[in-house]
N, C-alpha and C positions, 0 to 999 in steps of 0.2 A: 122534756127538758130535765125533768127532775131525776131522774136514772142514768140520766148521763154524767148531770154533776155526782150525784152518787158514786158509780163508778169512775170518775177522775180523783174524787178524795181517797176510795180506797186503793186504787193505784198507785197513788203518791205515797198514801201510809204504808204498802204492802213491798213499795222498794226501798223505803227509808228502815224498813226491818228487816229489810234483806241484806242489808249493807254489813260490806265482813269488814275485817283489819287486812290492810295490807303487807299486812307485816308475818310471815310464817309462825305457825303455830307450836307453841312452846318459846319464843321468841321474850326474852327478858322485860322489854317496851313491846306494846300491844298500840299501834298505831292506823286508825282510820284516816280516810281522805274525803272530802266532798266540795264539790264546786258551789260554791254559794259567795257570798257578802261575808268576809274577816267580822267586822261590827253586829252582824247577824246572827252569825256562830255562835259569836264573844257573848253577847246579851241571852242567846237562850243557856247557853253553860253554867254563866250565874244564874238563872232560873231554875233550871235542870236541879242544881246545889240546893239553893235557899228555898224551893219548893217541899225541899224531902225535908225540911226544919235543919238544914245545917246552917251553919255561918261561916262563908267566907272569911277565915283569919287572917290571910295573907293573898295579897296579888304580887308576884315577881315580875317585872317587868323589863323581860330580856332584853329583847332588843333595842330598846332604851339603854338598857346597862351597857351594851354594844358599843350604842352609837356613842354613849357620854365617852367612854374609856379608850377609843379608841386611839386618839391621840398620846395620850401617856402612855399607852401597852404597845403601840404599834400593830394590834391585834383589830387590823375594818372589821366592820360584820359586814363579810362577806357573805355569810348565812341566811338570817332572816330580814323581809320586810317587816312582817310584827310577830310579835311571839312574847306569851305570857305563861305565867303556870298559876296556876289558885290553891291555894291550901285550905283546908278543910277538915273537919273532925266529924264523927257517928259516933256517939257517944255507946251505942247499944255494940256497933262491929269493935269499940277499942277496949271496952269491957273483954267479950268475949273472945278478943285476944291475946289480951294481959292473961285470961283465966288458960289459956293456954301454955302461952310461958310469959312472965311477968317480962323477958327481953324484948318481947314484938312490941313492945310499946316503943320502937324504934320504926315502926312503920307507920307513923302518926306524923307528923300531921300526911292526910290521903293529897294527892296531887295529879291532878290533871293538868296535864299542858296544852295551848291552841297554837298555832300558828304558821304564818305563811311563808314560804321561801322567794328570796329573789330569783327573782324572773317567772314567780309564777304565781303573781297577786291574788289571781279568780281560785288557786287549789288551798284550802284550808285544812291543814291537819291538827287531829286531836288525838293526845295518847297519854298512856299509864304505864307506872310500872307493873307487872305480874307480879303480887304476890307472893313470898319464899318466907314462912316462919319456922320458928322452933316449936317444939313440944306435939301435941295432939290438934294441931291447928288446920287441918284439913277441911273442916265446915267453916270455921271462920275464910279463910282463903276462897273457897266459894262462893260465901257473903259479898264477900268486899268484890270480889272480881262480877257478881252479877248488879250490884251499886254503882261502880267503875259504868258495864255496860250500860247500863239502864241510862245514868245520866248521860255519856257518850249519844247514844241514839235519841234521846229524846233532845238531846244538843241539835242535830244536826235534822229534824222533821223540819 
């Protein structure tokens, strides 16, 4: 019994690390998908975050802002069921891209986005911007895009 649960956990972990972006490569937003629980998602994401010692500074809460506005804009959200982005800081990645060029400090606060579309509750999407600085920023850029993944995928185990 014991080698089968064995092999079920490494199964599960060996495609939750298999999991690409849906979204073409070089593609500006780097966006995965995975079928699970919205609340499930949401709850390991702040995890995923406030594990690596950041803090959530900010939660946006779109489709909220959607749904409030929409009467005065005339703009339904037709878009999402839910949908949030979190903002966040790495104090070591915004050092070492200020030392870069003191403008990437425009790439701060880091933001990840969750969320689902209507008519399609059960598919959860989670995505980031790529990355684009000035100066000698090439390892930062790599930092922050393997941070991005890290927390993405351990989002969605």
């Amino acid at each position: 019994m014991r080698p089968v649960i064995f092999f079920l956990l490494f199964l599960q972990a060996g495609l939750a690390l298999a999991q690409t972006p849906i979204t073409p490569a070089g593609a500006p937003i780097v966006v995965y998908q995975t079928s699970d629980d919205y609340d499930a998602i949401r709850s390991n994401l702040e995890l995923a975050i406030t594990g690596r010692g950041m803090l959530i500074s900010s939660t946006l809460h779109i489709s909220d802002m959607f749904n409030r506005t929409a009467a005065d804009t005339g703009l339904a959200n037709t878009l999402y069921a839910k949908a949030e982005s979190f903002e966040f800081c790495n104090l070591k990645l915004s050092w070492q891209m200020s030392a870069a060029h003191p403008a990437n400090l425009s790439i701060c606060p880091l933001t990840i986005g969750i969320y689902t579309l209507q008519g399609q509750p059960d598919d959860v999407f989670l995505s980031y911007r790529r990355p684009a600085m000035l100066g000698e920023a090439a390892a930062a850029e790599l930092a922050l895009i393997k941070l991005y993944e890290g927390i993405i995928r351990e989002a969605m185990e």
